[in-house]
C-alpha positions as CSV (number, residue, x, y, z in Angstrom):
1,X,0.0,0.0,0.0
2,X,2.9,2.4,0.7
3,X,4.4,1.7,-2.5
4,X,1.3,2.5,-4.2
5,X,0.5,5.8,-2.9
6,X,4.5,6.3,-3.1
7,X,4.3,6.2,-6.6
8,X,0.8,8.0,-7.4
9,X,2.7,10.2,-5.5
10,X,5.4,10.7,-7.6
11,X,3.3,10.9,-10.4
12,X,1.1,14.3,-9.2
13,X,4.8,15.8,-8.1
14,X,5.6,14.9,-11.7
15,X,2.7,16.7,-13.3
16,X,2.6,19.8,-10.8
17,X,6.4,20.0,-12.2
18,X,5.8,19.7,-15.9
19,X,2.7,22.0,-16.0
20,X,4.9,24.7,-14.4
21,X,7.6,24.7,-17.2
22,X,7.8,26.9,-20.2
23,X,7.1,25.4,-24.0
24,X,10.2,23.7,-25.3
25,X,11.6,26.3,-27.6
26,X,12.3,24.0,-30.8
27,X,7.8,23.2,-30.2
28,X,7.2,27.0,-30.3
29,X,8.5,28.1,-33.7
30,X,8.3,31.5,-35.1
31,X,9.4,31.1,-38.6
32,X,8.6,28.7,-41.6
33,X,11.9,27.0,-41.0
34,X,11.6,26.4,-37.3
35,X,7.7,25.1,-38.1
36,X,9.0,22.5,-40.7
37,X,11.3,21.4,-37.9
38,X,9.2,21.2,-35.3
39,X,6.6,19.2,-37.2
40,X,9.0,16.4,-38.2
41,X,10.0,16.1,-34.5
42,X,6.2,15.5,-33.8
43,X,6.1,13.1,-36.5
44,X,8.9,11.5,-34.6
45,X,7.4,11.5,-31.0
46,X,4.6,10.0,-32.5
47,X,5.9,7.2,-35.0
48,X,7.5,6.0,-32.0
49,X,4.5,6.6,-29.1
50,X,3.2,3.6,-31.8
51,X,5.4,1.6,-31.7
52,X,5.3,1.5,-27.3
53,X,1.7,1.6,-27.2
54,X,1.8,-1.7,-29.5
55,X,4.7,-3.2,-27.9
56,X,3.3,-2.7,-24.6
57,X,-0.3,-3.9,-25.3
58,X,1.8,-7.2,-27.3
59,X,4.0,-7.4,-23.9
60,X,0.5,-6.7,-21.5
61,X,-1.7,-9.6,-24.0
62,X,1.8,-12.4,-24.1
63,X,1.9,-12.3,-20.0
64,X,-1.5,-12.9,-19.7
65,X,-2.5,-15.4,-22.8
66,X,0.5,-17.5,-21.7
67,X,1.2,-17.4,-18.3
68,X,2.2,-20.3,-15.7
69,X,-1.6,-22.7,-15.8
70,X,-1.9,-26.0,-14.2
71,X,-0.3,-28.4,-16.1
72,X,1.5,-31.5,-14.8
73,X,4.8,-31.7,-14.5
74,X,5.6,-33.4,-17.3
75,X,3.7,-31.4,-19.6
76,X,6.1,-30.9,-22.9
77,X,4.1,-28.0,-25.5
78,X,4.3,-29.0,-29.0
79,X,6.7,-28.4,-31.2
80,X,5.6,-25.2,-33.2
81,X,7.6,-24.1,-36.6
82,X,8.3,-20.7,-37.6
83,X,5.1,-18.7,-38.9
84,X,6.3,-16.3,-42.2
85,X,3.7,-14.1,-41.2
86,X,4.7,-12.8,-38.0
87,X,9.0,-12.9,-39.4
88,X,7.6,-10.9,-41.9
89,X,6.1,-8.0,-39.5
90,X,8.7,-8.4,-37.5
91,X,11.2,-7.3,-40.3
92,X,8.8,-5.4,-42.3
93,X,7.4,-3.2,-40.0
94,X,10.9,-2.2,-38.4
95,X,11.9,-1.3,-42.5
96,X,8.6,0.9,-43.3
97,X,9.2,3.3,-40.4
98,X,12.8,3.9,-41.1
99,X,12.2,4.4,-45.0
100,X,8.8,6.8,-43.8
101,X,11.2,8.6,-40.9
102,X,14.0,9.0,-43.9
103,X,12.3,10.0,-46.2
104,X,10.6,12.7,-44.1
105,X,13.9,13.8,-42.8
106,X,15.5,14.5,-46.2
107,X,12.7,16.0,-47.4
108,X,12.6,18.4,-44.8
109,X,16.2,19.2,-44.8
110,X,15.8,20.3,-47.9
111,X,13.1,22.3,-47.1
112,X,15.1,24.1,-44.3
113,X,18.4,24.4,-46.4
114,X,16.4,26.8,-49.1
115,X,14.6,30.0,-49.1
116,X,11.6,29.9,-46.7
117,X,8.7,29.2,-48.4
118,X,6.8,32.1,-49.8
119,X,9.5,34.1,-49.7
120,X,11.5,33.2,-53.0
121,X,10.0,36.8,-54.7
122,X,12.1,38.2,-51.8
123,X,15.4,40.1,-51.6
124,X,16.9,38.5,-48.5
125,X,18.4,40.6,-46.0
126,X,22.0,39.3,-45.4
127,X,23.7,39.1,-42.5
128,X,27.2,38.4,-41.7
129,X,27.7,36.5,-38.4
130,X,30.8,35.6,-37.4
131,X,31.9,34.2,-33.8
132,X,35.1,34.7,-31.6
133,X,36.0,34.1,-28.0
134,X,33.3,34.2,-26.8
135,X,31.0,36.9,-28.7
136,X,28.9,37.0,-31.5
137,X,29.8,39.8,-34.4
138,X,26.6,40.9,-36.8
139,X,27.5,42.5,-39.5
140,X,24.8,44.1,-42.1
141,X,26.9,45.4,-45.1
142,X,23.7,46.7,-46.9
143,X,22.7,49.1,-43.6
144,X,26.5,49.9,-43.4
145,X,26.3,48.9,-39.5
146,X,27.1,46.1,-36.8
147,X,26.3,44.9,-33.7
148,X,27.6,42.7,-31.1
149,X,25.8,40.1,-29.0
150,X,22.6,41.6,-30.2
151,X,21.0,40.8,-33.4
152,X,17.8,42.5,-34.9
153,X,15.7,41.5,-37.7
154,X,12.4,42.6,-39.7
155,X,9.2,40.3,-39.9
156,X,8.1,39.1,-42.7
157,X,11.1,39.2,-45.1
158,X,13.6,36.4,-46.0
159,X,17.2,36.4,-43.9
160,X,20.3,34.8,-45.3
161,X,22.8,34.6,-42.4
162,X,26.2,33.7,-43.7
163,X,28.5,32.4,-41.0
164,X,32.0,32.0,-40.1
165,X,34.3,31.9,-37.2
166,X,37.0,34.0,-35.7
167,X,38.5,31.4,-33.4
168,X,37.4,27.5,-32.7
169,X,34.1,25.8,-34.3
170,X,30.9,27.4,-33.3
171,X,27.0,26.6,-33.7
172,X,24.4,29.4,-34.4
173,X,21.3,28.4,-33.1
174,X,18.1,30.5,-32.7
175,X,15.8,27.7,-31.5
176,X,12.1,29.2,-32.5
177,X,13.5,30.8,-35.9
178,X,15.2,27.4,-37.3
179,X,17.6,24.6,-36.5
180,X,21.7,25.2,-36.4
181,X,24.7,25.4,-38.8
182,X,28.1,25.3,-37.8
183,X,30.6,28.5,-38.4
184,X,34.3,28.2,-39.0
185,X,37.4,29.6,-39.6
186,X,38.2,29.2,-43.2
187,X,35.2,29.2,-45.1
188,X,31.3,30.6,-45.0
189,X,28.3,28.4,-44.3
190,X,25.0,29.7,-45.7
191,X,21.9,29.6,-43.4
192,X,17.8,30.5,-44.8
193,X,16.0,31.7,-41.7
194,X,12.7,33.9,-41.1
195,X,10.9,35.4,-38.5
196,X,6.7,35.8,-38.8
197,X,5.9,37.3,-35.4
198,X,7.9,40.0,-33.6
199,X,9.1,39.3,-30.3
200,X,12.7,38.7,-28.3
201,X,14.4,34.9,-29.0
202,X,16.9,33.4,-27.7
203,X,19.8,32.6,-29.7
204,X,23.5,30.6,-29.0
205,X,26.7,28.5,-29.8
206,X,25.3,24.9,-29.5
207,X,28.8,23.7,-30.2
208,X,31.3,23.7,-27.0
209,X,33.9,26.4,-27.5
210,X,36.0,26.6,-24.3
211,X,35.4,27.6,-20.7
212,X,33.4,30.5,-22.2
213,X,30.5,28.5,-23.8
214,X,27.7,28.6,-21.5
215,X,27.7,32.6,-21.7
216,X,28.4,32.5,-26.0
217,X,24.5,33.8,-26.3
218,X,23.0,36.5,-28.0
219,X,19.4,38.0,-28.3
220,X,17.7,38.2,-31.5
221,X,14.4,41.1,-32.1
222,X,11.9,40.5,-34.4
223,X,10.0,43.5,-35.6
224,X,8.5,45.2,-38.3
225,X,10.2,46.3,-41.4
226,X,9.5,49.8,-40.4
227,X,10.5,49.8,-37.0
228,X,14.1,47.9,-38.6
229,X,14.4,50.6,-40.9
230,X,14.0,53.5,-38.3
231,X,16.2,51.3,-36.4
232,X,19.3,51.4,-39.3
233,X,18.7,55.0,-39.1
234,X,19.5,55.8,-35.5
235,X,22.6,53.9,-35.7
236,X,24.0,55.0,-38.8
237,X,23.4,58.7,-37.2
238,X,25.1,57.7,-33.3
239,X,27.0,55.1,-33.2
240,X,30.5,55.3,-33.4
241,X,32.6,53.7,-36.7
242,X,34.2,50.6,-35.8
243,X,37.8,50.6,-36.6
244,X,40.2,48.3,-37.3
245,X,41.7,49.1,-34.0
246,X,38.5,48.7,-31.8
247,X,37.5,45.0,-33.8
248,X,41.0,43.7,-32.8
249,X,40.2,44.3,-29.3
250,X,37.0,42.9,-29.5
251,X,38.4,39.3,-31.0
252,X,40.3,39.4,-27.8
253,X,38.5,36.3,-25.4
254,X,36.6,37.1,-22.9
255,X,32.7,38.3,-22.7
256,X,31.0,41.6,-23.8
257,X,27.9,43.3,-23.7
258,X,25.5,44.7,-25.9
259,X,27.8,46.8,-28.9
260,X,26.5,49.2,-31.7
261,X,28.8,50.4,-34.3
262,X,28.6,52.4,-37.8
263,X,30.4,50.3,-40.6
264,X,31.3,46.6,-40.4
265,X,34.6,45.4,-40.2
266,X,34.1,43.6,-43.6
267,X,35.7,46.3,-45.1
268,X,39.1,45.5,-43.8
269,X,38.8,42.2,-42.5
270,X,36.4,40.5,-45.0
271,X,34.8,37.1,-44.2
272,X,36.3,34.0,-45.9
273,X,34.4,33.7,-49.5
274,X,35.9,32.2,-52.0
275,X,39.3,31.5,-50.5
276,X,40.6,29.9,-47.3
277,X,40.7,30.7,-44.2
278,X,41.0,34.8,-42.8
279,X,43.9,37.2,-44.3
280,X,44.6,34.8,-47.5
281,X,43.2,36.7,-49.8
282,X,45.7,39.8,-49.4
283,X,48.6,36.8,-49.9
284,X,47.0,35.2,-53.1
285,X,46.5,38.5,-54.1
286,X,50.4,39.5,-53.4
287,X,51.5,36.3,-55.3
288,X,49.5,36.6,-57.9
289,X,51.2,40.3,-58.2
290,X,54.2,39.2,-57.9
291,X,53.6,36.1,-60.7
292,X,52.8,39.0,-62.9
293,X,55.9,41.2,-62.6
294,X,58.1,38.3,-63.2
């Protein structure tokens, strides 16, 4: 009897807990990108609540149909062959969910790897976000300005994020907006996101980074395309120009708060397109200078 109302228990502490927790952020998506990932995870969590439900009820029906009876002792059961029809469910069912699972995943990684849907008409608005120890750097070379560790965006309008790293690997993440994409070093890695309703997300390196990690998070604002614009105004018109100087300093590790700058510092230390890794494009460009002359 104690064990019983030990684990009912247990079970109303469980609930009370549960109903007081926020939505899991990934299940509360804010974009077309983070919907199409959140609805293949459902597909998941249900494809296999199936298969437990059946396998339970098989498990609950096999204890019961065949448990210990009165037979004598030297009671022998017959000798039964193999039935075809239950090795084939066995095998078969096992080999329909993985083929549905797959091909739902593929299909919706293509899906999240292109342009949001209903947005292909659209002129995205890039943004250059690149990661060092242990800050996030936004860059928006079209608005002429750059933020750090804050990252605003309009509603309603395509954003292509193009990522690459200062220091070691990192992972940007904004969970509601879409799923993550790696940054590094010596190349740029292209990610679609969009956001449909304004409002303050979370975002973060997923991928361990050093002792600085836990902290490596930024905040994203949604809002409308007006408000952004107004927005790009008052910076271009107060913030102070980054420098060369001042961008150095902030690659330096350690943690930072909220930054606002004029300019970007793409335009003396551009991101690594279409060469490898940071600075190499001033030495390819030196050789091939150099190739001439001789």
């Amino acid at each position: 009897m104690k064990l019983k109302w030990t684990f009912l228990g247990l079970i109303v502490g469980l609930l009370a807990v549960l109903t007081g927790c926020e939505p899991v952020m990934v299940l509360d998506p804010k974009g077309p990108q983070a919907d199409t990932i959140a609805n293949v995870i459902w597909i998941s969590i249900a494809t296999m609540a199936i298969v437990v439900i059946v396998v339970f009820a098989m498990l609950v029906y096999i204890l019961v149909k065949y448990r210990a009876s009165k037979q004598s002792d030297n009671y022998e059961p017959p000798h039964i062959e193999g039935n075809p029809i239950v090795e084939g469910l066995i095998v078969g069912i096992p080999i329909i969910i993985i083929i549905f699972l797959s091909i739902v995943t593929v299909k919706s990684t293509y899906e999240v790897e292109a342009t949001p849907k209903g947005y292909e008409d659209q002129e995205p608005l890039v943004v250059y976000a690149s990661s060092s120890d242990w800050k996030w750097h936004f860059s928006y070379p079209e608005e002429n300005i750059e933020t750090v560790n804050y990252l605003y965006i309009p509603t309603d309008r395509p954003l292509e994020f193009r990522l690459y790293s200062f220091g070691p690997i990192t992972s940007f993440w904004i969970p509601q907006l879409g799923g993550q994409k790696y940054a590094m070093s010596d190349m740029v890695t292209t990610l679609h996101l969009a956001a449909e309703v304004p409002g303050e997300y979370m975002g973060r390196n997923s991928n361990f980074s050093g002792k600085g990690f836990a902290e490596n998070i930024f905040d994203v604002e949604a809002m409308s395309p007006k408000e952004f614009d107004e927005w790009v105004e008052e910076v271009k018109t107060t913030a102070e120009p980054i420098t060369e100087e001042k961008f150095e300093e902030l690659l330096e590790p350690g943690h930072l708060g909220r930054m606002t700058f004029s300019g970007t510092h793409l335009e003396f230390s551009p991101a690594p397109e279409g060469h490898h890794g940071h600075g190499h494009e001033e030495k390819d460009s030196d050789e091939e200078s150099h190739t001439h002359h001789e």
